[in-house]
C-alpha atoms as one frame of an Amber mdcrd trajectory, in Angstrom:
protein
 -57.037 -25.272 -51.979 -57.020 -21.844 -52.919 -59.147 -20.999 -49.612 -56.199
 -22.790 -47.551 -53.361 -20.549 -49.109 -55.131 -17.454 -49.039 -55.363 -18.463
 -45.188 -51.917 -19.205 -44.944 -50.505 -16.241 -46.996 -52.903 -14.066 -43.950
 -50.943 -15.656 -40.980 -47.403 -15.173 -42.762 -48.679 -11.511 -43.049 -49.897
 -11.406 -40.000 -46.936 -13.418 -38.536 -44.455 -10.532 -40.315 -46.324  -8.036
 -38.980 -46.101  -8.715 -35.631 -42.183  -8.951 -36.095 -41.905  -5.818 -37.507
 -43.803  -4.640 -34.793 -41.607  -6.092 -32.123 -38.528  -5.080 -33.265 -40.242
  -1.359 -33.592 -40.832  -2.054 -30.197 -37.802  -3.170 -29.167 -35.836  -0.063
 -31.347 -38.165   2.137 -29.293 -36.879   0.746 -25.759 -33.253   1.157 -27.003
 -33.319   4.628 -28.229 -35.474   5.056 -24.783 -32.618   4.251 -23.171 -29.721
   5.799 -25.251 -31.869   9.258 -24.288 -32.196   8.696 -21.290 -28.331   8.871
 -20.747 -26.123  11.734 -19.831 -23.729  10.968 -22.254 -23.741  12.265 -25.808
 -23.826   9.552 -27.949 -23.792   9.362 -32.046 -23.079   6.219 -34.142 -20.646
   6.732 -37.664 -20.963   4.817 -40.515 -17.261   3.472 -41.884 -16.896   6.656
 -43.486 -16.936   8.645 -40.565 -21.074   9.827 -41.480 -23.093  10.030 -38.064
 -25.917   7.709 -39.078 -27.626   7.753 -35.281 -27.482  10.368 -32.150 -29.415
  10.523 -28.842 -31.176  13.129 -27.562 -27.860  14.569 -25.154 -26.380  15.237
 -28.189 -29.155  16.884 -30.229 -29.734  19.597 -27.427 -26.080  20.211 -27.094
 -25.723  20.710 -30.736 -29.244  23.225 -30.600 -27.821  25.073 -27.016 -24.645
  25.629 -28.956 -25.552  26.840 -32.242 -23.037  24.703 -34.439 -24.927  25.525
 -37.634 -25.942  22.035 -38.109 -28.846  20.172 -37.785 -29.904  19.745 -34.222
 -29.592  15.815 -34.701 -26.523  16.263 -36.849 -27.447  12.923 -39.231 -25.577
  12.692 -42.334 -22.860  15.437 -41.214 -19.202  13.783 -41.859 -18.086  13.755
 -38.280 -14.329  13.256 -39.613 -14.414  16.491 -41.843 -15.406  18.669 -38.925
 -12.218  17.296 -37.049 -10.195  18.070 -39.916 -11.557  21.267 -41.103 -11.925
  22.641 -37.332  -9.914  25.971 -37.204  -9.298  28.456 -33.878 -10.283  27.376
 -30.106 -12.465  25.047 -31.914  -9.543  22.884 -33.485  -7.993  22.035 -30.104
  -7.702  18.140 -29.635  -9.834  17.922 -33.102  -6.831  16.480 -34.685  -5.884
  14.041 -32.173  -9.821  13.008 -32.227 -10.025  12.487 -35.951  -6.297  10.336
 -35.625  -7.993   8.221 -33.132 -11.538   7.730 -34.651  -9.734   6.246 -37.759
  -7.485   4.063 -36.002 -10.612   2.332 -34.299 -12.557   2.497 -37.265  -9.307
   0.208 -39.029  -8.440  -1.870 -36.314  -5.047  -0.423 -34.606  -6.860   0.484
 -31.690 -10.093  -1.228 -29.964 -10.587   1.779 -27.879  -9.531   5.172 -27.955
 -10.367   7.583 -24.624  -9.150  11.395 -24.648 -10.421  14.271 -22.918 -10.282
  17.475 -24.139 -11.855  21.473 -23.340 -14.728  22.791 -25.144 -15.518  26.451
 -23.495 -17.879  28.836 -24.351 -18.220  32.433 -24.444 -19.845  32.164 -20.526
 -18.436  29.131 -18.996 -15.457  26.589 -18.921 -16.256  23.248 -20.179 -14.430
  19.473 -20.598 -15.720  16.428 -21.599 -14.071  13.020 -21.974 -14.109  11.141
 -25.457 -14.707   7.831 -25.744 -14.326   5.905 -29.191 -15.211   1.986 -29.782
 -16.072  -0.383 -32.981 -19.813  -1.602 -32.520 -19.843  -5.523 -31.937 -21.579
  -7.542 -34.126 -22.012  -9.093 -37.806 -22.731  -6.045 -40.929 -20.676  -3.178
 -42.038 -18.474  -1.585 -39.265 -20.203   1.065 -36.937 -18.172   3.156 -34.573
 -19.799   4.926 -31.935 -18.330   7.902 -30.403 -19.744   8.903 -26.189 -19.068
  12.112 -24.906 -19.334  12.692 -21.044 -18.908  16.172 -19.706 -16.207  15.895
 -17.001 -16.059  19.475 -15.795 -16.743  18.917 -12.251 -14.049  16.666 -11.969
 -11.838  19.125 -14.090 -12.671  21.976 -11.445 -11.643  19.732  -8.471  -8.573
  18.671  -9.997  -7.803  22.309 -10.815  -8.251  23.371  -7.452  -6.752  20.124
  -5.714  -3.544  21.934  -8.295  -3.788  25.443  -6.885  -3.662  24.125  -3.177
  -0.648  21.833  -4.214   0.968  25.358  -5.004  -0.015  26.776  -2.457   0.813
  24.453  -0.044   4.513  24.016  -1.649   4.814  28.002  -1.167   3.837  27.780
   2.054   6.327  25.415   3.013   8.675  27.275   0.850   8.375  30.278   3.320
   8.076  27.863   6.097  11.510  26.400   5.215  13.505  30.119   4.715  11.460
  31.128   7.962  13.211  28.352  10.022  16.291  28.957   8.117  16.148  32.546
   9.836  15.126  31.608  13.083  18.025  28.753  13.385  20.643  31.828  11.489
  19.434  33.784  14.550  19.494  31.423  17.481  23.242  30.077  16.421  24.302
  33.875  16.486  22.674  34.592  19.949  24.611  31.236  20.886  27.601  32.284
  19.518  27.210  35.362  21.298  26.486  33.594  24.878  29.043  31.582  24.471
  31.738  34.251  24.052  29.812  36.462  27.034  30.353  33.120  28.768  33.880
  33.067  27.683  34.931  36.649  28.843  33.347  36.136  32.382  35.681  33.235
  32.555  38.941  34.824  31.384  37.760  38.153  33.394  37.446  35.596  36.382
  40.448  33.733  35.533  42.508  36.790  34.691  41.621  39.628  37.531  39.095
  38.132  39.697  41.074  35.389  41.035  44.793  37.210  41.330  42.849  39.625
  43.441  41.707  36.766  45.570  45.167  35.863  45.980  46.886  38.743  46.807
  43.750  39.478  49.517  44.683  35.646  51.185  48.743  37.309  51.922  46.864
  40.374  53.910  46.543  40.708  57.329  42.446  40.284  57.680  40.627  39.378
  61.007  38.709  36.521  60.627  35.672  38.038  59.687  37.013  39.059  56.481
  38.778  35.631  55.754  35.272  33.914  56.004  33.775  36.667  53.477  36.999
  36.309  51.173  36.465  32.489  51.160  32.542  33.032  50.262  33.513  34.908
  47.747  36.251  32.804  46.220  33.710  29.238  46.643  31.293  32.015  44.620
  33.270  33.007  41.810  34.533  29.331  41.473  30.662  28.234  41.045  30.107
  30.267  38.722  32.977  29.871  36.559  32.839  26.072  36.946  29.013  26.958
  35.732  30.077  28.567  32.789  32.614  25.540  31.595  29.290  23.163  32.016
  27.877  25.290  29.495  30.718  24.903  27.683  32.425  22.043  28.092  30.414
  19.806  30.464  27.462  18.734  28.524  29.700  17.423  25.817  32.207  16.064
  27.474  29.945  14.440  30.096  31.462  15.424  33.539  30.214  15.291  36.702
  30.044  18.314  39.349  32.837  17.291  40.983  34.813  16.368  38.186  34.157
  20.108  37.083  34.862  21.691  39.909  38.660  19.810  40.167  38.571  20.421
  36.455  38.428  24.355  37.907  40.749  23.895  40.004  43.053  22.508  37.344
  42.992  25.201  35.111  43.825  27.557  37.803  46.661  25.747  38.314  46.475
  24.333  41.336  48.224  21.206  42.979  46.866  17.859  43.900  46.790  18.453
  47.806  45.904  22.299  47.321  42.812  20.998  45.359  41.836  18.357  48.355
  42.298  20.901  50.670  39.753  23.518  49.015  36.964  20.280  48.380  37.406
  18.807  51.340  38.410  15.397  49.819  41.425  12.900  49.609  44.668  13.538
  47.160  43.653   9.768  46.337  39.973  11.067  45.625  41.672  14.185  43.339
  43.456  11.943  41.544  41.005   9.168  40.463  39.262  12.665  39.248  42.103
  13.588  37.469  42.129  10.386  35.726  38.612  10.697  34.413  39.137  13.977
  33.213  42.133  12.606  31.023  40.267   9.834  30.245  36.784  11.912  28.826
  39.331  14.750  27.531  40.746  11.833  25.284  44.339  12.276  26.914  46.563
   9.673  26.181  50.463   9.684  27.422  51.917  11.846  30.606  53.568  14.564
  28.178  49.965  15.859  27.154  49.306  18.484  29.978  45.428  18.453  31.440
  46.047  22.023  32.478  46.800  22.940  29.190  43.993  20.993  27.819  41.215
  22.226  29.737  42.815  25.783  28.680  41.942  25.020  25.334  38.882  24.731
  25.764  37.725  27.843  26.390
């Protein structure tokens, strides 16, 4: 009997040991694989104590001289956030407030990123607080992931956004120039424009009138009447710049409408353009018509005076 339970007591032993050694075994593979990790990673007791860290952490901790133990065990992670003074202190407070409100249940997560530069280089990582699952006393584990790359794009994506909003700043006053500029040389064609009318309108075409009562051969009829069809294109050219587009007329239309403002008749006006009184008329009509004249006591003469 004794034999047997000495046997048995050996397989229990041996039975224990080989659980011990699995879970050693499996501990191993998981702290294998915490270090293998980019993150920094340390695990707080429910007093804020870091009880666990990886190997991330450890060498940030040695490259950085903190003045704590490389693997920072048994350092109250909590009082460092609260005691943190200078550069060091920025976003500690808002750490510690959201490290205890996972650690008693207001939040299940809390994520915050925050800068952590050194004397050579800008840095910023990305803080990442949760409550470990499972049965026991509450664990809270804390990852840190350095984010600066993604910092130093969005920083530059920033600068070009200013840039870019300059650029069309000056963009924007440059076309407000160039449009200030091209409405003053069109303002100043169109009262060029203007004065060659009146000048035509004014001395041009009494000339022509007073030349028609002289005695000329014919000859100098046929170059008076080239002249006169001349002068008429090209002030009937100058109300199409004017007038025309806007109003829509055709080249007839603005060549009676011509004709009109010099104050000629119906039948002096079909004699010049070789068409009907009928034909002048119907013209007539449409110029009252796109002119917007309404009633026989609004003059067209007087109208298409107006508008130049």
């Amino acid at each position: 009997m004794a034999v047997m339970d000495a046997r048995l007591g050996s397989a229990r032993v041996a039975l224990l040991e080989q659980q011990v050694r699995e879970l050693q075994n499996e501990r191993t593979f998981l702290e294998n694989i915490l270090d293998s990790l980019d993150a920094h990673i340390a695990v707080l007791d429910d007093s804020g104590v870091i009880i666990k860290t990886n190997k991330p952490w450890q060498k940030y901790a040695e490259a950085n001289k903190l003045g704590l133990p490389p693997d920072t065990i048994g350092v109250n992670y909590l009082r460092v956030c609260d005691e943190a003074r200078g550069e060091a202190s920025e976003g500690a407070e808002e750490a510690a407030a959201g490290i205890r409100a996972v650690m008693d249940g207001t939040l299940s997560e809390f994520r915050m990123d925050y800068p952590c530069h050194s004397p050579t280089e800008k840095r910023w990582f990305f803080m990442r607080v949760t409550r470990f699952a499972g049965a026991g006393p509450p664990r809270i584990v804390i990852v840190h992931e350095n984010i600066t790359p993604l910092k130093e794009i969005q920083e530059k994506l920033a600068r070009r956004e200013e840039e870019l909003l300059a650029y069309a700043k000056r963009l924007e006053e440059t076309n407000i120039t160039l449009k200030t500029i091209l409405d003053l040389r069109e303002s100043e064609k169109k009262e060029l424009q203007e004065a060659m009318v009146s000048a035509v309108r004014q001395l041009l075409v009494p000339a022509l009138e007073r030349l028609k009562t002289a005695r000329l051969d014919e000859a100098h009829k046929k170059e008076l009447q080239v002249l006169e069809i001349t002068l008429r294109e090209l002030a009937a050219s100058s109300i199409r710049t004017l007038a025309g587009r806007q109003l829509g007329l055709t080249p007839m239309e603005l060549q009676v409408a011509m004709l009109v403002r010099e104050g000629r008749s119906s039948k002096e006006i079909a004699s010049l353009l070789n068409i009907s009184t009928e034909t002048v008329a119907f013209h007539r009509r449409n110029l009252r018509r796109k002119l917007q004249i309404r009633g026989k006591s609004h003059n067209l003469r007087e109208r298409l005076l107006a508008l130049t």
